[in-house]
N, C-alpha and C positions, 0 to 999 in steps of 0.2 A: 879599735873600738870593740865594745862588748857591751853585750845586749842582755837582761833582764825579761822574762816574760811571763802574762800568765794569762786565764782567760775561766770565762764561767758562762754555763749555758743554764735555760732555764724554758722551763713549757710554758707560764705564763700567766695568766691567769682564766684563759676563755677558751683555751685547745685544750683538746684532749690527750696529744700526741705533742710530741717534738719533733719536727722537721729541721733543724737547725744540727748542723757538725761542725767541730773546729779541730784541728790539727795544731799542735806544739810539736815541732822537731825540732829542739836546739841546736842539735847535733850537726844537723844540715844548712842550718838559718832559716826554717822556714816555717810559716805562720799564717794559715789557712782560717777563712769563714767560711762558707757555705749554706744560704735560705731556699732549702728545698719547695718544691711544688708538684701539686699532685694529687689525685683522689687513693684512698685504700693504701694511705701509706705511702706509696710511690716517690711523697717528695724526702722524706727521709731516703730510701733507697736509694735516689738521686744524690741526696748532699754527702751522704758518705760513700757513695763509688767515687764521687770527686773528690775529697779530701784522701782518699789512700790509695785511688790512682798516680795522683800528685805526688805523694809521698814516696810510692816506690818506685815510681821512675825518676824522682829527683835524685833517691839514694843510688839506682843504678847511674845517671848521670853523671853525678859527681865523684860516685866510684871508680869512673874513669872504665867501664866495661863495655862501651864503644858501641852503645845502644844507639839505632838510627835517627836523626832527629825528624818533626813530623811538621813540614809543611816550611816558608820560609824563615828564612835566620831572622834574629830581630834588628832592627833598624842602628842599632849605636855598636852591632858586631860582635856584641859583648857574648862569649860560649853561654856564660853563664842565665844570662838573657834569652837566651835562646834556647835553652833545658826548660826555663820555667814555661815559655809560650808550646813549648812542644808537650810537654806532661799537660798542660790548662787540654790541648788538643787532642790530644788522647783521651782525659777524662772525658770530653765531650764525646767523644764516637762512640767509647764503650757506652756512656746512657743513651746514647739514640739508640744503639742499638739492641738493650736491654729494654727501651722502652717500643722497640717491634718484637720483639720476642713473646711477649706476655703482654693479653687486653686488658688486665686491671693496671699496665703501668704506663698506657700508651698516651702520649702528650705528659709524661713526667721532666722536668729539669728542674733545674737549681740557678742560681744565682754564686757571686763568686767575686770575695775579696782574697789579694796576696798577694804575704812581704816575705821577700827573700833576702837577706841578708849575709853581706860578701863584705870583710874587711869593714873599712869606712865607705861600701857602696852600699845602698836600695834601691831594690828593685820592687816594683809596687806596680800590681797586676788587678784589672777588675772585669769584671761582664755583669750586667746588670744593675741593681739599685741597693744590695749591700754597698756600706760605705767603709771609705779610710778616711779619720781626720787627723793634723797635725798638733801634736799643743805643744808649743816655744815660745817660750821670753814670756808666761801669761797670757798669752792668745790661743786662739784656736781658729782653725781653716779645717775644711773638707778640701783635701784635693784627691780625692774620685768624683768621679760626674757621674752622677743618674743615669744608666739608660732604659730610659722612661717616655712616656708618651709627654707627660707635664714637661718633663725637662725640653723637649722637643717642642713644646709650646713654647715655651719661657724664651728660647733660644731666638725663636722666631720673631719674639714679641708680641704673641698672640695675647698672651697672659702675665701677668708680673709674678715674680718669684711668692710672696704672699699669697697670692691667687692660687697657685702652686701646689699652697700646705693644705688649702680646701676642698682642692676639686676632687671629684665621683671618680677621676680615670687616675687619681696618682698611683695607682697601685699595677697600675699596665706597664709593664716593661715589656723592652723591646729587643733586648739580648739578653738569652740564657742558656745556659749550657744544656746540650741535650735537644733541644726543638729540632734543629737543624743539622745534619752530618758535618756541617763546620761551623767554627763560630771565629767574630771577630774579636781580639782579646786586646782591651787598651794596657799598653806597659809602659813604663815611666822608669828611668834612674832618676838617681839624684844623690849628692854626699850626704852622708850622715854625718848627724850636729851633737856634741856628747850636750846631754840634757833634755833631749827632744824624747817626748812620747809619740808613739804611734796608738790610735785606737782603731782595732778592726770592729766592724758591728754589723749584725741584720736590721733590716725595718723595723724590726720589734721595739728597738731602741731608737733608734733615729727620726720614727714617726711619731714617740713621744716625748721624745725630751728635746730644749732649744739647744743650741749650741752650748749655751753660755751656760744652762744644767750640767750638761755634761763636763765639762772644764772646771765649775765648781765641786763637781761629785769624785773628780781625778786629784785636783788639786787638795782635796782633803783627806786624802790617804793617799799622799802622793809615794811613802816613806815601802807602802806596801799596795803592791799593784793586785794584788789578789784581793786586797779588802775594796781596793778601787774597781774594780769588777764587779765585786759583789752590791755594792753601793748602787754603779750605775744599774743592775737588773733588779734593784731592790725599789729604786727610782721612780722605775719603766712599770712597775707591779703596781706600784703608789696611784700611779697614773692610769689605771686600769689593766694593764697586763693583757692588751686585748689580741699582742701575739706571741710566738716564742718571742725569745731573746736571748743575744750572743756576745758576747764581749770581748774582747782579747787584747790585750794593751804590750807593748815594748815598749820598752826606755834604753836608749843609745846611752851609755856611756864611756867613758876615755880610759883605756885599760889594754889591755892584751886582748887580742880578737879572736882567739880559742877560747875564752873563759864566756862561757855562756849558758843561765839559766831558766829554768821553766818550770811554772805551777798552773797545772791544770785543775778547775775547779768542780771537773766533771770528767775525769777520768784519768790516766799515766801523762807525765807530761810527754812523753815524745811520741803519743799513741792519738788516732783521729777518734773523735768525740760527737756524742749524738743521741739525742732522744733525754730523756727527764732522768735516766741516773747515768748519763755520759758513756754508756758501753762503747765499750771499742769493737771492732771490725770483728778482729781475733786471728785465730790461726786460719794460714794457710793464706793470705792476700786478698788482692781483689778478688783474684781467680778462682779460688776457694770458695770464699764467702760470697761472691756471682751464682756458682751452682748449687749452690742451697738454697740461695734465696729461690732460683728457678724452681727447685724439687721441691718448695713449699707448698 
C-alpha cells in the first residue's frame, strides 16, 4: 500500500492567533493534528511540542536506536504500536512539564489526532475531541470518539447525540495532553483498504460542518487532496470561521509501500506546522526550540 497526503491549517476567521499544528512525515508514515489550549499563546506552544516531540522520537524509533519505550506496550504487541503510545507519552510530560515551568503557560495542552502508517497496517491514535473520519465506498463514519463531557452524556443517555451539537459544555474535554503527568491515549489498528481516505481535523472543522459537508467537499477534489483541504477550511470560514482550522487527509492506495507522498499546505511536508503561515519548529528539535521559548 501507499499513501498520498496533504493537509492545510488556517486561523480562522474570529482568532487572532493559530493554535493548531500538524505534522506530514511521509517518510515515517506519520500524520499528526494537534488543537492547542491555553491563555498568551501557550496552546500553540502546547500543539507543536506535541507534533515534533512525536516526530522525533518516532524517527529515533523507527531508526531502530534502541530508545526506551515509555510506559506499557500496546495491547495487539505490535513494536510499532507501541513507539506511537510511547512518543503520544512523552509529548505529554514534556508539556506538563513546560507548563510548571513558566506562569503564563500553566494549565496549557492540546488535543491530539494520529495515523501511523505501516505497510497495509493503521494505526490510529487520539486524546480528546480532534477527530478522524473514514470515507469508503461514498460513506463517511468518525471512528475517533470525543473525549468530551457531551460525549460522556450521550453515552450515558443523559442526552441525544443531537442534543450533543447544542449544548454550552460541548467544548469541555475531558483528555488532553499536558493537564496531567500521564494521559490515557485511545489506539486502534485496523487493515488499510486501497481507496479509503482518512481525514484528520480540529473542532474548528467538525463543529461546523455535517458529515455529509465534509464528504461532499472531499469528494469534489477527490483527484487533488490539497484542493480537498483547502475546500473543507474554506467551508469551515463560509460558516463563520469561529475557530482555527486543520485538515489533513490520506488516501490509501494499492502500490509499493515505500512510495509515499505529501503536500503541506502550511509549511515543508515532512516538517510540523503551526500558526497562520504554518512555521515550522526549526533548528535544533524540541530541545532547542523548548529553550528559547523559556529565554522569551
Amino acid at each position: 500500500m501507499q499513501y498520498v497526503a496533504a493537509a492545510k491549517t488556517d486561523v480562522g476567521r474570529k482568532r487572532k492567533g493559530n493554535e493548531d499544528s500538524f505534522c506530514l512525515a511521509p517518510d515515517l508514515g506519520l500524520y499528526v493534528v494537534a488543537d492547542g489550549m491555553g491563555g498568551h499563546a501557550a496552546g500553540e506552544v502546547a500543539s507543536r511540542l506535541a507534533v515534533e516531540t512525536i516526530r522525533e522520537w518516532m524517527a529515533k524509533y523507527l531508526g531502530g536506536d534502541g530508545a526506551a519505550i515509555v510506559g506499557p506496550a500496546a495491547a495487539s504487541g505490535s513494536p510499532e504500536a507501541s513507539y506511537l503510545l510511547s512518543s503520544i507519552r512523552l509529548a505529554n510530560r514534556l508539556i506538563f512539564d513546560a507548563a510548571q515551568g513558566r506562569q503564563d503557560y500553566a494549565g496549557m495542552g492540546t488535543t491530539l489526532v494520529a495515523v501511523l502508517t505501516r505497510g497495509d497496517t493503521l494505526m490510529l491514535a487520539h486524546v480528546g475531541d480532534s477527530r478522524i473520519y473514514r470515507i469508503r465506498d461514498g460513506q463517511i463514519a468518525q471512528v475517533s470518539r470525543d473525549h468530551s463531557f457531551v460525549q460522556e452524556q450521550v453515552d450515558r443517555g443523559v442526552i441525544s447525540a443531537e442534543d450533543a451539537l447544542v449544548s454550552q459544555y460541548r467544548h469541555m474535554i475531558t483528555r488532553a495532553l499536558g493537564l496531567k503527568e500521564t494521559v490515557e491515549v485511545d489506539l486502534t489498528e485496523e487493515p488499510a483498504v486501497a481507496g479509503d481516505v482518512l481525514l484528520l481535523c480540529s473542532d474548528g472543522l467538525s463543529d461546523l460542518l455535517e458529515d455529509e459537508e465534509i464528504l461532499t467537499a472531499v469528494q469534489e477534489h477527490a483527484v487533488d487532496l490539497e484542493q480537498a483541504c483547502q475546500a473543507l477550511v474554506d467551508r469551515a470560514n463560509h460558516k463563520g470561521g469561529d475557530d482555527n482550522v486543520t485538515t489533513l487527509l490520506i488516501r490509501a492506495q494499492a502500490g509499493n509501500a515505500g512510495r509515499r507522498s505529501a503536500k503541506g499546505g502550511a509549511g515543508s511536508p515532512t516538517a510540523s506546522a503551526g500558526g497562520a503561515g504554518g512555521a515550522a519548529v526549526g533548528r535544533g528539535g524540541v530541545l532547542g526550540w523548548l529553550k528559547r521559548v523559556f529565554r522569551g
